[in-house]
C-alpha positions as CSV (number, residue, x, y, z in Angstrom):
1,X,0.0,0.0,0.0
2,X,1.1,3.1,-1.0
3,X,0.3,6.5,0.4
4,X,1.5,10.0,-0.1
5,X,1.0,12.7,2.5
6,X,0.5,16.0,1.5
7,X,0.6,19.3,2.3
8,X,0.4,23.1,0.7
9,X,1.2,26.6,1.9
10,X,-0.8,29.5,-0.5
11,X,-1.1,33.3,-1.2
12,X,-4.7,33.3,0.7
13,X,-7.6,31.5,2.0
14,X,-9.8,30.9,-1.3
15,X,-8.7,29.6,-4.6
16,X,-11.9,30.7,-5.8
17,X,-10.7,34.6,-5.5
18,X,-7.4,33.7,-7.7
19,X,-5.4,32.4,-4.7
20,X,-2.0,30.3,-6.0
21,X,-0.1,27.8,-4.4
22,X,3.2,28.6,-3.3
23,X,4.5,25.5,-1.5
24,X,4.1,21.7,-1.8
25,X,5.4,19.3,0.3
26,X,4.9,15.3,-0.3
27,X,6.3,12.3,1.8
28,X,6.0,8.9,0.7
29,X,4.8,6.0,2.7
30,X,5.0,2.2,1.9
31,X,3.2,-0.2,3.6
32,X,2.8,1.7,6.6
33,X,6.3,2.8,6.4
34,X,8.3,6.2,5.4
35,X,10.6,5.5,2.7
36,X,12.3,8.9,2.6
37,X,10.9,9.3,-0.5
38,X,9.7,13.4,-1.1
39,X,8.7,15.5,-3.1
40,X,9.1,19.4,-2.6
41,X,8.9,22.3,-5.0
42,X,8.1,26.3,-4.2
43,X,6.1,28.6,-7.2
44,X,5.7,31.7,-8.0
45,X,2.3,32.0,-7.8
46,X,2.4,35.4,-10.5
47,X,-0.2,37.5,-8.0
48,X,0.5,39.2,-4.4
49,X,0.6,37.1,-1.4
50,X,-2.1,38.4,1.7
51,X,-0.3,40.0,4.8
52,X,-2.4,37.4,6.6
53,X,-1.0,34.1,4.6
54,X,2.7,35.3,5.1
55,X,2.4,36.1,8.5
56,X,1.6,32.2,9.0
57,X,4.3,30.4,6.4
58,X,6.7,33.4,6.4
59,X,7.0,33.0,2.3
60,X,7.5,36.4,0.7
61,X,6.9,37.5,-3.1
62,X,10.5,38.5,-3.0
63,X,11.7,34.7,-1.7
64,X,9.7,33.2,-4.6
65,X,10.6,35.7,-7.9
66,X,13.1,33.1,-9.1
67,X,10.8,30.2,-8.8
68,X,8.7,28.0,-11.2
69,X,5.2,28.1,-11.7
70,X,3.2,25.5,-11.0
71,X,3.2,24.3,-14.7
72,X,6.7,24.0,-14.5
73,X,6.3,21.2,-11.8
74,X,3.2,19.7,-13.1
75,X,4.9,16.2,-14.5
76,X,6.3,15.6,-11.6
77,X,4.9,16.6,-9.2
78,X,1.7,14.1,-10.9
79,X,3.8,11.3,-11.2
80,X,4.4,11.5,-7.4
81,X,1.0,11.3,-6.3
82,X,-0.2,9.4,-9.1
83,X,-2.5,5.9,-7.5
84,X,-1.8,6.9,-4.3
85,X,-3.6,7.2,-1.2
86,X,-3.4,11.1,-0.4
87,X,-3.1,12.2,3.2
88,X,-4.5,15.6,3.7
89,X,-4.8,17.9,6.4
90,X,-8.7,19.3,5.9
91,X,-8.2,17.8,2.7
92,X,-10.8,20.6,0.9
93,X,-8.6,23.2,1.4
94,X,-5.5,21.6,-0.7
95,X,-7.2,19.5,-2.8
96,X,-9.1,22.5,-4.2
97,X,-6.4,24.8,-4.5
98,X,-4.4,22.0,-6.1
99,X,-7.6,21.4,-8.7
100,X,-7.5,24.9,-9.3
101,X,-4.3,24.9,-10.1
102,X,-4.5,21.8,-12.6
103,X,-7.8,23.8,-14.7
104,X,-5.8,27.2,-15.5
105,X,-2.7,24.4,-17.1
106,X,-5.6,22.7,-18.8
107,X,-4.8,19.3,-17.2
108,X,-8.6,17.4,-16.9
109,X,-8.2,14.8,-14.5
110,X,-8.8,16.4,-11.0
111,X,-6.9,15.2,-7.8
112,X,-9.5,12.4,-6.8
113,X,-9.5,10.9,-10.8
114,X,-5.8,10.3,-10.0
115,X,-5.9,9.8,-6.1
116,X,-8.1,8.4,-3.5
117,X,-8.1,11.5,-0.8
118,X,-7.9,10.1,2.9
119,X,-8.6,13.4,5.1
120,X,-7.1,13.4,8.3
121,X,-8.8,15.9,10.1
122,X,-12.2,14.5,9.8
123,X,-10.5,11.2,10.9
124,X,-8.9,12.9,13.9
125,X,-12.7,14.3,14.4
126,X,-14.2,10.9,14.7
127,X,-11.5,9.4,17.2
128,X,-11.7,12.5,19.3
129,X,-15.2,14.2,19.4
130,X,-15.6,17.7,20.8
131,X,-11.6,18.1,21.1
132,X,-9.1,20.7,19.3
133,X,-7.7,18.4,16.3
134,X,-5.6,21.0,14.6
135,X,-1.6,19.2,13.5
136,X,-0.6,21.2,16.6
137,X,-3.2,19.3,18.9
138,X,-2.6,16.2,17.6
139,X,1.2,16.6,17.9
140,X,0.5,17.1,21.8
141,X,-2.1,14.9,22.3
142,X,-0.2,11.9,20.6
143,X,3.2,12.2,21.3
144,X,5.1,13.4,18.3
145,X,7.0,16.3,19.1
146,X,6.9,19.6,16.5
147,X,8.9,21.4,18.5
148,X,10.7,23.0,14.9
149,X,7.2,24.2,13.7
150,X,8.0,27.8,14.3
151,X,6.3,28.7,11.0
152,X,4.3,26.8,8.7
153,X,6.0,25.0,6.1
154,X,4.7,22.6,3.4
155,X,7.4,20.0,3.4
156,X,8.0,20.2,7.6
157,X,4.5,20.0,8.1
158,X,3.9,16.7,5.7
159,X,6.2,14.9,7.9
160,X,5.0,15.8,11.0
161,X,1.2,15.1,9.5
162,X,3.1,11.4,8.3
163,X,4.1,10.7,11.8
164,X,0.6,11.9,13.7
165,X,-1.3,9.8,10.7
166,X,1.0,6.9,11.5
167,X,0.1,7.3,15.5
168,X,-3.3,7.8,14.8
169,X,-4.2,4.8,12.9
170,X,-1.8,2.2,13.9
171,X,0.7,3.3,16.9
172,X,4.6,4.5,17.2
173,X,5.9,1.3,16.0
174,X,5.4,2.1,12.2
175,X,7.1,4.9,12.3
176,X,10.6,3.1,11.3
177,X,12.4,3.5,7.4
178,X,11.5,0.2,5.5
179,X,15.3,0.2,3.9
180,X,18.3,2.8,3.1
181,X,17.0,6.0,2.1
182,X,15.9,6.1,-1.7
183,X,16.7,9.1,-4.0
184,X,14.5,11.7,-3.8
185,X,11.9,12.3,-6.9
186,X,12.7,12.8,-10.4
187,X,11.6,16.6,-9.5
188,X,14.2,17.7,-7.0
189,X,16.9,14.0,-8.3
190,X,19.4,16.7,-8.1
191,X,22.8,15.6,-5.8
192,X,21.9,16.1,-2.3
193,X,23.8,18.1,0.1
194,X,22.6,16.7,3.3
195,X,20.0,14.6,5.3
196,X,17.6,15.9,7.6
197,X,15.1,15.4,9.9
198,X,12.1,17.7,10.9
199,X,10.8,16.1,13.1
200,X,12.6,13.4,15.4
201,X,11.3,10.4,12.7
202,X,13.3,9.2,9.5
203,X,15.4,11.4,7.6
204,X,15.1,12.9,4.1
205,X,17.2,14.4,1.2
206,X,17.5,17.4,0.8
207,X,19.1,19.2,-2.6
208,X,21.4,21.7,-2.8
209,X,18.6,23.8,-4.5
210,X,16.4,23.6,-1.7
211,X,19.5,24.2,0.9
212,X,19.7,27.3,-0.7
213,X,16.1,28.4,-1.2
214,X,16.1,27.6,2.6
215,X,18.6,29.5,3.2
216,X,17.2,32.4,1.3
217,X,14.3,32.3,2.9
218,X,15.6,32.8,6.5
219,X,17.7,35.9,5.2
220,X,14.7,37.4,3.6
221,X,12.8,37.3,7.7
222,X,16.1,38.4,9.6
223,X,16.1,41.8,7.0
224,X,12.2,41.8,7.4
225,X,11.5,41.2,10.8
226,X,12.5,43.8,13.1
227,X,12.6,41.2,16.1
228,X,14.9,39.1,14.3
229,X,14.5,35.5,12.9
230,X,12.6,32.5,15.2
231,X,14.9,30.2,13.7
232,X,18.4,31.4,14.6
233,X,17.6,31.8,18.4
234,X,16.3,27.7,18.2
235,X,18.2,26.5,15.7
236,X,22.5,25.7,15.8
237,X,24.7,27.5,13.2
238,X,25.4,23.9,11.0
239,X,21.9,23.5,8.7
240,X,23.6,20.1,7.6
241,X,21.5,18.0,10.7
242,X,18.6,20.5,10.8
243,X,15.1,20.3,9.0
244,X,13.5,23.1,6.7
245,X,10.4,24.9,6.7
């Protein structure tokens, strides 16, 4: 069985008002199982980014001029998720900003003619009634520590959701690699530069190109933020052993 847990960051709250995606993050499981298998790609999303949605994933218009657009991405990002089991966070929310995204590059097949969508929020709502089930909540309630979730971040939060999703249905002790870490997607097959973890489960590659969009990223809030940058007062100096948001 093969499942693909996924998450998205975005300019704003309705893709029906022309809202983009600006961050996808994918990690693979097999067989109840992560592989280390990812997939992870920022866009430029061509259209302003709300005060409100930066405030929560830190990604600024400036961070993402030299990135591609989501057509760019398209093929492999597709082949990813393609017969998979889709893991999804209030799975509306992504899946229709990802369908959105697939009718302006003309591409027919929606995310459910390719996917079978598992949401796990309204899972987490029928094994705890009446309490907060938000990735946050879960994390406390279940164990699984998110302790680098200082901002929102597609890729981060994927395997963190991986890791609750794992708790949730089936306890800690599927939480292990099945086998040496394979090469990340055809998408980001680039050399990688390091492995790290972002969460205190299995490791993934991480390429040089996203090292350094990483890196990017955490210069644009230290200029930007006039209390400095979350990650350097939790984070060491060496990146090499750290995760990214």
């Amino acid at each position: 069985m093969r499942q693909v847990v996924l998450d998205t960051e975005t300019t704003g709250l309705e893709a029906s008002n022309g809202h983009r995606v600006i961050e996808i993050g994918c990690v693979e499981i097999r067989d109840r199982r992560l592989t280390g298998r990812h997939f992870h790609a920022y866009l430029n999303p061509g259209r302003a980014i709300d005060a409100g949605a930066e405030a929560v994933h830190g990604i600024s218009l400036d961070f993402l001029a030299d990135k591609p657009n989501f057509a760019e991405i398209a093929t492999d990002f597709l082949a990813f998720i393609e017969g998979a089991d889709l893991v999804i966070h209030n799975a509306d929310f992504d899946v229709g900003f990802l369908n959105q995204e697939l009718k302006l590059i003309r591409e027919k097949r929606k995310i459910s003619q390719r996917c079978t969508v598992v949401d796990s929020l309204a899972l987490a709502r029928m094994q705890y009634p009446g309490q907060k089930n938000s990735l946050d909540a879960l994390c406390k309630r279940l164990g699984v520590d998110n302790s680098g979730r200082t901002l929102h971040g597609a890729l981060l939060d994927a395997q963190i959701l991986a890791e609750v999703f794992l708790v949730m249905t089936g306890g800690q002790g599927s939480l292990s690699l099945e086998g040496p870490v394979e090469g990340v997607t055809e998408s980001v097959s680039r050399p990688a530069d390091a492995i790290v973890s972002a969460v205190s489960g299995p490791p993934v590659l991480v390429s040089e190109d996203e090292m350094r969009a990483h890196q990017e990223m955490l210069a644009l809030l230290r200029d930007e933020s006039e209390s400095g940058c979350v990650w350097d007062e939790e984070q060491p100096d060496d990146l090499s052993a750290q995760s990214i948001t």
